[in-house]
RORO-159203 format. One line per field, with one value per residue: residue number from 1; chain; x, y, z of N, C-alpha, C in turn. Coordinates in nm, 3 decimals, decimal comma. Layout:
BEGIN
zapa <- (NUM; ...)
nuke <- (A; ...)
n_x <- (X; ...)
n_y <- (Y; ...)
n_z <- (Z; ...)
ca_x <- (X; ...)
ca_y <- (Y; ...)
ca_z <- (Z; ...)
c_x <- (X; ...)
c_y <- (Y; ...)
c_z <- (Z; ...)
//
This chain:
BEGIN
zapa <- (1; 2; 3; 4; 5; 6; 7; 8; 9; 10; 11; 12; 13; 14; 15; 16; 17; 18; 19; 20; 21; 22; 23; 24; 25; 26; 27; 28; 29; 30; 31; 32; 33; 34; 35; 36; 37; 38; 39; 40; 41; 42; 43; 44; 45; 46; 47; 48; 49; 50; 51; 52; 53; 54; 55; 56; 57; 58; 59; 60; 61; 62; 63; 64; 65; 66; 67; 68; 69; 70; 71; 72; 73; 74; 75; 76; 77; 78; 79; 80; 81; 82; 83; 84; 85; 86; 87; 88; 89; 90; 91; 92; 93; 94; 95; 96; 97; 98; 99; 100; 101; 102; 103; 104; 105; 106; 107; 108; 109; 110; 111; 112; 113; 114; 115; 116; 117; 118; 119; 120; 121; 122; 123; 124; 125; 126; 127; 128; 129; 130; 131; 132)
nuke <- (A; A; A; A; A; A; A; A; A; A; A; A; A; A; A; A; A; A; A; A; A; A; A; A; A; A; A; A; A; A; A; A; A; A; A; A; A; A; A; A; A; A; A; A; A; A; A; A; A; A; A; A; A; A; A; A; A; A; A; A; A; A; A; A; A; A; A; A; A; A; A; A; A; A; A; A; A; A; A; A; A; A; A; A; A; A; A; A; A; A; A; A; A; A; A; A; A; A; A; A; A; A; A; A; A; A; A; A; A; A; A; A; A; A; A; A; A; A; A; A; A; A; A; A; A; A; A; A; A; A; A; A)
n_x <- (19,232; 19,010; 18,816; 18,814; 18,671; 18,411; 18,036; 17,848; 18,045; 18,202; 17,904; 17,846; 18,062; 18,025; 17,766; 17,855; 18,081; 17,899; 17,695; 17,866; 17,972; 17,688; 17,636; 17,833; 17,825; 17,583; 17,639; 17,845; 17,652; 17,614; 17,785; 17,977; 18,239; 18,347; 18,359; 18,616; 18,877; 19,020; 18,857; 18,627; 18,749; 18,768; 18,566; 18,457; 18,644; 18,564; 18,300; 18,317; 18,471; 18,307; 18,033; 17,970; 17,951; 18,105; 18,425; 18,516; 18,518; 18,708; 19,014; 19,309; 19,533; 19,487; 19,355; 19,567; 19,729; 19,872; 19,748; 19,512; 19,437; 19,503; 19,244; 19,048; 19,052; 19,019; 18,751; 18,619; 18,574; 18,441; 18,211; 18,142; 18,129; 17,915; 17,702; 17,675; 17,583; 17,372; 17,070; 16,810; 16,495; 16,171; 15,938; 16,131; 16,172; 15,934; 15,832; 16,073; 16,031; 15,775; 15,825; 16,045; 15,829; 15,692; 15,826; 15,986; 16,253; 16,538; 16,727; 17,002; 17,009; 17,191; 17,174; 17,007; 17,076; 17,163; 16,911; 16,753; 16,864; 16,798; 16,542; 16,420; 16,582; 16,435; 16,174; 16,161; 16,202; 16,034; 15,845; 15,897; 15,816; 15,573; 15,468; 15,561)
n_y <- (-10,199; -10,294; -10,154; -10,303; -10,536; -10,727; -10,573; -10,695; -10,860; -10,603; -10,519; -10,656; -10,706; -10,421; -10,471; -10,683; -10,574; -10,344; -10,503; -10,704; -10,492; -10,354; -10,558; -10,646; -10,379; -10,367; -10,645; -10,484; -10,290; -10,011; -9,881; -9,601; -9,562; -9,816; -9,913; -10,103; -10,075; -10,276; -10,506; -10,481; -10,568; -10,819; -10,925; -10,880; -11,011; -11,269; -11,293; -11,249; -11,495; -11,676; -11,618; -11,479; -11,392; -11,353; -11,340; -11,619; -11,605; -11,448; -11,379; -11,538; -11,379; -11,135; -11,064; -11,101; -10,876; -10,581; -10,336; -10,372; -10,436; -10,158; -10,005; -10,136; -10,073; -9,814; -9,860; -9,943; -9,744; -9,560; -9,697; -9,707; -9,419; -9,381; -9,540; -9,342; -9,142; -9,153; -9,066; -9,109; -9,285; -9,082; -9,237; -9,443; -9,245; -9,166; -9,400; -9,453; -9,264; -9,355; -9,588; -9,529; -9,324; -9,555; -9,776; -9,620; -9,493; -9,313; -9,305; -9,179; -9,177; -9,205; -9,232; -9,424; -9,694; -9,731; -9,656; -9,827; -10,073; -9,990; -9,981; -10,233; -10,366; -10,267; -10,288; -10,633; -10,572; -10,433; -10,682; -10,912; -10,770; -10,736; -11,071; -11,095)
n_z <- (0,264; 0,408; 0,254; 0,021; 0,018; 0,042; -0,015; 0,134; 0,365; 0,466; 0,587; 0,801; 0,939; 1,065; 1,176; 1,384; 1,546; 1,660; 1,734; 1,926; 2,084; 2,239; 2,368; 2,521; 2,644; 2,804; 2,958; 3,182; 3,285; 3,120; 3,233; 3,238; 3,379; 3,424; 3,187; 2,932; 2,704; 2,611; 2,755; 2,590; 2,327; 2,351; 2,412; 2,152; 2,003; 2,089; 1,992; 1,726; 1,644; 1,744; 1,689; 1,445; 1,066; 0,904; 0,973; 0,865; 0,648; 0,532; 0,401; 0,549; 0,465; 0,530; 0,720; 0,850; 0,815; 0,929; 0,832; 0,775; 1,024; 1,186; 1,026; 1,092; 1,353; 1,305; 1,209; 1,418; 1,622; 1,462; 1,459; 1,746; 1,834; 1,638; 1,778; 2,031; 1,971; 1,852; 1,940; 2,221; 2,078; 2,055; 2,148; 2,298; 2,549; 2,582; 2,696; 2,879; 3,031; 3,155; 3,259; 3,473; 3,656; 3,753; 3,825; 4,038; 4,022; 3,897; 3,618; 3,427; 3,091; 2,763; 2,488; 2,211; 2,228; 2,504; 2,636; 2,544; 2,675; 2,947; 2,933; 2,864; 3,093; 3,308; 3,272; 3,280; 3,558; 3,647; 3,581; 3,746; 4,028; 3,992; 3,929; 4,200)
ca_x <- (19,201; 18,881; 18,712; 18,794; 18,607; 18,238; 17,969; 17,793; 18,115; 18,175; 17,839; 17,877; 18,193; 17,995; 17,714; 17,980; 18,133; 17,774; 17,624; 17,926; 17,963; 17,611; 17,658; 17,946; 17,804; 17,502; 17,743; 17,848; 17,506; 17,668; 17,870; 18,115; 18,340; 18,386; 18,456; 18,747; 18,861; 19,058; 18,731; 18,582; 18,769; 18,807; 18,416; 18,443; 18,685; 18,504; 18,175; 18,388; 18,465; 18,197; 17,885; 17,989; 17,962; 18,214; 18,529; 18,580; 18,538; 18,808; 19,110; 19,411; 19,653; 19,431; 19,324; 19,705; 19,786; 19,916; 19,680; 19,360; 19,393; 19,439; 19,152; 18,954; 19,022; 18,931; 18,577; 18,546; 18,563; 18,359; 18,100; 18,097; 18,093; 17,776; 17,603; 17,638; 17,535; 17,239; 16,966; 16,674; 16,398; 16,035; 15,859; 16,173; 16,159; 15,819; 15,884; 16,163; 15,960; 15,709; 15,942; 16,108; 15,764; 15,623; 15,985; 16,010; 16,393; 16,624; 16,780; 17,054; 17,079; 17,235; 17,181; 16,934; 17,151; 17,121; 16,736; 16,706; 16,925; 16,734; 16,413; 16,444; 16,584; 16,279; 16,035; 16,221; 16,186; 15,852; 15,728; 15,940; 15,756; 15,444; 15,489; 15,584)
ca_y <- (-10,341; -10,301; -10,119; -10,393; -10,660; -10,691; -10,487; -10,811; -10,827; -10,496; -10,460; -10,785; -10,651; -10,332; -10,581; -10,767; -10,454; -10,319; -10,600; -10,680; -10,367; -10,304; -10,686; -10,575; -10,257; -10,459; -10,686; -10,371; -10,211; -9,938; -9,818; -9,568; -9,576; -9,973; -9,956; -10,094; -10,131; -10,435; -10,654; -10,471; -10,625; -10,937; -10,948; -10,881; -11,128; -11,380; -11,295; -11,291; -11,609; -11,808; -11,564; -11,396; -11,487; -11,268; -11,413; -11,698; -11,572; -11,340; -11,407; -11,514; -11,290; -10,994; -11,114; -11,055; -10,793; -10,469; -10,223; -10,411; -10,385; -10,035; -9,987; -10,203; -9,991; -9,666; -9,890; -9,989; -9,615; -9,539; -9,778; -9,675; -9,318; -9,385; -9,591; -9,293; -9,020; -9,220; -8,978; -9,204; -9,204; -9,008; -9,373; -9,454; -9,162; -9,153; -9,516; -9,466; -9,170; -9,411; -9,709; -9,455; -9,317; -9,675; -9,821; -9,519; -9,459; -9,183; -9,362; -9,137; -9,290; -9,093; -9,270; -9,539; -9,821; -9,747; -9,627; -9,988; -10,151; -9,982; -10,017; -10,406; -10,372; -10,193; -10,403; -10,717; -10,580; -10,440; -10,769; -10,901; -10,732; -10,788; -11,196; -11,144)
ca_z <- (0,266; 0,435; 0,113; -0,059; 0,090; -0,012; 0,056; 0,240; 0,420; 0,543; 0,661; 0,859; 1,041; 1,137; 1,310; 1,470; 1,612; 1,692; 1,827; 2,107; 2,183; 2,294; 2,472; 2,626; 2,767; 2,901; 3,088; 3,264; 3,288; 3,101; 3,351; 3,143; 3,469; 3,445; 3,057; 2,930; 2,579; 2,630; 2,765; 2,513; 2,266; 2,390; 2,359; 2,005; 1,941; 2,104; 1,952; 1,611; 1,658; 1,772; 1,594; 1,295; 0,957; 0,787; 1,010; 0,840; 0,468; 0,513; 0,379; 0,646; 0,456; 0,508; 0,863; 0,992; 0,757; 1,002; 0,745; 0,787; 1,204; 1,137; 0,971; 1,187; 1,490; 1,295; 1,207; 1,587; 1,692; 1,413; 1,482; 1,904; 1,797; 1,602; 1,900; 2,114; 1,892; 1,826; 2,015; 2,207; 1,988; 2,135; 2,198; 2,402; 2,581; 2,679; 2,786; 3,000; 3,147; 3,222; 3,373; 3,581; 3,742; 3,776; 3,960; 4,114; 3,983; 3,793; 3,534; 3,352; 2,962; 2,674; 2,341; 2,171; 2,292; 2,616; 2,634; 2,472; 2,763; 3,055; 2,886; 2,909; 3,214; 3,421; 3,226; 3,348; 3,682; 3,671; 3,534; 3,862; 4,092; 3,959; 3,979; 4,350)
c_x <- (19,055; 18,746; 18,750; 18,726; 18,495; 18,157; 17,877; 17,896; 18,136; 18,096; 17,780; 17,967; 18,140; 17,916; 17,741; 18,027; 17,960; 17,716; 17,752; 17,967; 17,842; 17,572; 17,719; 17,940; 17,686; 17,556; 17,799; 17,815; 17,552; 17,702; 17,994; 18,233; 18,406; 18,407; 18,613; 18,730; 18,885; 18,959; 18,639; 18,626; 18,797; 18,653; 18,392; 18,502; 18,616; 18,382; 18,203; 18,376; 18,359; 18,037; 17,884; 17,991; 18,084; 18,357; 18,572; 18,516; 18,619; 18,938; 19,250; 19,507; 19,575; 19,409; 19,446; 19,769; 19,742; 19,727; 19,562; 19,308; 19,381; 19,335; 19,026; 18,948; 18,972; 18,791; 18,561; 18,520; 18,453; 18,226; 18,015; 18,091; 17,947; 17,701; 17,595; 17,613; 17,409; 17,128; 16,863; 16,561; 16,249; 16,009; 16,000; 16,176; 16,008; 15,845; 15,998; 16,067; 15,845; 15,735; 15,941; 15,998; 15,682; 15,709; 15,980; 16,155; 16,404; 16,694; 16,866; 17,069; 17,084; 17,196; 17,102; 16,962; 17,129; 16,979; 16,685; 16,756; 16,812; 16,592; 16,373; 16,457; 16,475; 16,191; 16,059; 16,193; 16,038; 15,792; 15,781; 15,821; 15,669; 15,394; 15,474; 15,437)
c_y <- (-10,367; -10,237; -10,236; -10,552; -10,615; -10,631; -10,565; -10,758; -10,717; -10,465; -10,556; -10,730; -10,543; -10,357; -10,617; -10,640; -10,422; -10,380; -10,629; -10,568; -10,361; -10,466; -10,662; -10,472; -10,296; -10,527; -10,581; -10,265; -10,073; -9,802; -9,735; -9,625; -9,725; -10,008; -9,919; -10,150; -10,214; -10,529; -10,598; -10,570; -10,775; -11,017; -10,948; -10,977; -11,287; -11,399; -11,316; -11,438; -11,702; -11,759; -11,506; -11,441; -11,490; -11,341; -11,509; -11,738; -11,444; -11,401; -11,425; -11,371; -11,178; -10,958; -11,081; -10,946; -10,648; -10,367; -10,252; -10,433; -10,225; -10,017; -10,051; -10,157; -9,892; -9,724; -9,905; -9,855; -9,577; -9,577; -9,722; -9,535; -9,324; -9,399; -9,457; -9,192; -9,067; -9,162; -9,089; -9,146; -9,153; -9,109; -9,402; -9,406; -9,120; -9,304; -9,550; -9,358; -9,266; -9,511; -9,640; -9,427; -9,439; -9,732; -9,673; -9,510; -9,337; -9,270; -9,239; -9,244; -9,127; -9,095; -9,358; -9,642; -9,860; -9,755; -9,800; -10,096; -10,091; -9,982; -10,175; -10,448; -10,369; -10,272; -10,538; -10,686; -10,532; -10,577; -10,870; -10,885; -10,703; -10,929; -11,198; -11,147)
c_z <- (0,301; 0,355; 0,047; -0,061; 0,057; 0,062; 0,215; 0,373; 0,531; 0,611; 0,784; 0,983; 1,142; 1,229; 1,380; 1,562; 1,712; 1,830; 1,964; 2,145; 2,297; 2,399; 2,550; 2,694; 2,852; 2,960; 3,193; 3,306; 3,296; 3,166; 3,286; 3,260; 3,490; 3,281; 3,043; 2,796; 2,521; 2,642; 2,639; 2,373; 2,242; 2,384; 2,223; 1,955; 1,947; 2,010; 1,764; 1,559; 1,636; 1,701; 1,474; 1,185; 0,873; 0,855; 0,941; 0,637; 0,431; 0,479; 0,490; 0,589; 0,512; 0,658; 0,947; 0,958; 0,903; 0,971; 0,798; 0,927; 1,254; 1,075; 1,035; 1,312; 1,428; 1,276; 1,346; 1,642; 1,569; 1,469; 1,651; 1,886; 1,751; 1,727; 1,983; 2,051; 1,835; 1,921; 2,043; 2,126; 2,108; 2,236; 2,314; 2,505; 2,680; 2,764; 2,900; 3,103; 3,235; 3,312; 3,492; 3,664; 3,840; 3,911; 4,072; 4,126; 3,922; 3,733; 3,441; 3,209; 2,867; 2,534; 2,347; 2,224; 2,414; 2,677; 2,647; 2,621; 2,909; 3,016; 2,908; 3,066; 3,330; 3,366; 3,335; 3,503; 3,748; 3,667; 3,683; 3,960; 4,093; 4,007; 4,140; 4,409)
//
């Protein structure tokens, strides 16, 4: 069901997925030990809802059809599989190295996503404690 939906479409759904995920693991300043796949999803639905485009050019029948929630959990594991197999790139890398000596922290991150989340973060707080 989910090949058959347009290419637009499909690559809409994988945004949607994408994008609250990596919302939803910034709400819990990706804390694996405090994920859950329930608020996880409950973030997606919302964000479905109220941000997405593709939601509401989907067909209801297809929308309650069994097949096409199957298939939408193997894309959601797909999709969070990707995010964390996503290696930070160099530039992040030197940039977290530099955060970290600046703050004077250890920051464990594993993947792009995250790099990207504590990268923001330490800026945000460098620029913080700069102001003061």
């Amino acid at each position: 069901m989910l090949s058959s939906l347009s290419q637009g479409i499909k690559i809409s759904i994988t945004r949607s997925i994408k994008t609250a995920f990596e919302q939803y693991m910034a709400k819990i300043s990706w804390d694996e030990k405090a994920y859950s796949f329930e608020d996880f999803m409950d973030e997606w639905r919302t964000y479905i809802h109220t941000s997405s485009s593709w939601y509401g050019k989907v067909d209801s029948d297809i929308k309650s059809s069994p097949e096409f929630h199957e298939e939408l959990a193997a894309k959601i594991n797909e999709v969070i599989e990707k995010i964390f197999s996503e290696e930070p790139t160099a530039d992040q890398l030197e940039e977290m190295a530099r955060l970290q000596e600046e703050m004077n922290t250890d920051v464990d991150f594993s993947c792009r996503a995250e790099a990207k989340f504590y990268i923001d973060l330490l800026n945000d707080q460098l620029k913080k404690k700069k102001s003061n």
